[in-house]
C-alpha positions as CSV (number, residue, x, y, z in Angstrom):
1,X,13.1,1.4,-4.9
2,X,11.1,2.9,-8.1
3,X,7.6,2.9,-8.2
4,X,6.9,0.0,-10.2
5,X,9.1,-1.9,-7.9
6,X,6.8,-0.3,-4.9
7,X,3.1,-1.2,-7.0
8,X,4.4,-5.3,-7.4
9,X,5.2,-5.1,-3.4
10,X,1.5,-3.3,-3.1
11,X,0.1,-6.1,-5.3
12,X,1.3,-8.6,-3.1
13,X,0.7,-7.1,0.2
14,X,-3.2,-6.1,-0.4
15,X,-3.6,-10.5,-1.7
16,X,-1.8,-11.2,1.3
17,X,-3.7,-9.2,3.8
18,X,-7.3,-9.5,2.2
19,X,-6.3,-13.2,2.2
20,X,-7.1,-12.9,-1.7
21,X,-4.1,-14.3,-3.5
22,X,-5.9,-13.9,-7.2
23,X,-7.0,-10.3,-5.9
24,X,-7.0,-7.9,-9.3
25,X,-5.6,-4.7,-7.7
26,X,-5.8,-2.0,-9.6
27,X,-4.0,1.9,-9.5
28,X,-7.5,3.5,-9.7
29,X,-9.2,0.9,-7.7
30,X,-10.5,2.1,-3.8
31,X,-10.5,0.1,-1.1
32,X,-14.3,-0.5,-1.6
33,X,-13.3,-2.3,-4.8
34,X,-11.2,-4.8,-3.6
35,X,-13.0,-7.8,-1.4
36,X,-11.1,-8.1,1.9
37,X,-10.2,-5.0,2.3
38,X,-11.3,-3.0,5.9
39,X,-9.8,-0.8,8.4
40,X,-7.9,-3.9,9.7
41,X,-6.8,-4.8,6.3
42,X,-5.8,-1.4,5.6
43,X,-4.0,-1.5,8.6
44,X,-1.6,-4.5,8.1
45,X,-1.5,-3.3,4.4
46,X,0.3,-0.9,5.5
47,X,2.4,-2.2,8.0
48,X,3.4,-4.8,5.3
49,X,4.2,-2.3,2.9
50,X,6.6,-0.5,5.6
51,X,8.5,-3.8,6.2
52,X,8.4,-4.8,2.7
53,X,9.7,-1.3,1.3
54,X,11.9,0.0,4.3
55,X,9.5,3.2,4.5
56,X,8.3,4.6,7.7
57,X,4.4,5.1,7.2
58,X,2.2,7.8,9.1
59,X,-1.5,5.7,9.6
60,X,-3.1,9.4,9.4
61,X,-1.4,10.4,6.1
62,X,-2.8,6.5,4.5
63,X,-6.7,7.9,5.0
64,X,-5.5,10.6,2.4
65,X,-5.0,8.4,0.2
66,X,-8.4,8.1,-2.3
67,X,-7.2,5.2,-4.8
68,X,-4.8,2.5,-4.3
69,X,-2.5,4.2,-6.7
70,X,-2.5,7.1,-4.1
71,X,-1.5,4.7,-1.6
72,X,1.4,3.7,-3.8
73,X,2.5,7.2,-4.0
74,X,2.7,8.0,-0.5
75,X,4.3,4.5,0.4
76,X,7.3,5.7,-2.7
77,X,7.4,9.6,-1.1
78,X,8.3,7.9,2.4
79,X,10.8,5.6,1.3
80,X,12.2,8.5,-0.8
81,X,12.0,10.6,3.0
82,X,13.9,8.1,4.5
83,X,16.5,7.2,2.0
84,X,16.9,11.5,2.3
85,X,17.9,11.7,6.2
């Protein structure tokens, strides 16, 4: 998967999760930006993104993460991990 493949799956999981389907998402946007968007959002974000993208996702390394385009980048690294071994 390349990355813009990995932002249209982002797109789609933060409207589905925020339970915002015209949700404007974004790379420099924060979570703060978006309406919808808590812990428990974040959350099943990711959990979304892992079934959508095949990537195995630590919660801890997602709080790194300061824009939505940084969440993007460590959803790509881990499917790039797993793809590796």
């Amino acid at each position: 998967m390349d990355r813009d493949s990995v932002w249209q799956a982002m797109i789609v999981a933060v409207r589905e999760e925020t339970g915002d389907p015209d949700a404007v998402v974004e790379p420099a946007m924060t979570a703060n930006d978006i309406p919808g968007w808590d812990s428990l959002a974040h959350v099943r974000i990711v959990m979304n993104m892992e079934a959508r993208t095949g990537a195995v996702i630590e919660m801890s390394d997602t709080y790194k993460a300061a824009t939505v385009g940084d969440l993007c980048d460590i959803v790509l690294k881990n499917i790039k991990a797993a793809a590796a071994g």
